[in-house]
N, C-alpha and C positions, 0 to 999 in steps of 0.2 A: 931635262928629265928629273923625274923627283925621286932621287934613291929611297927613301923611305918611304914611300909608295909601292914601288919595284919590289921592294923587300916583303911589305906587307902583301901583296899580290901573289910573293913566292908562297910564302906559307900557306896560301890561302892552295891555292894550290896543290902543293903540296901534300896539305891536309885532304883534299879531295882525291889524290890518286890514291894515299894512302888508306880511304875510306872502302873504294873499289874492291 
């Protein structure tokens, strides 16, 4: 698994529910 991947994935994320 590539944690820095994972990470970037969170924010990404993240950023999206915070958009909501």
């Amino acid at each position: 698994m590539d944690i820095a991947h994972l990470k970037s994935m969170n924010k990404t994320i993240g950023a999206k529910q915070t958009l909501k």
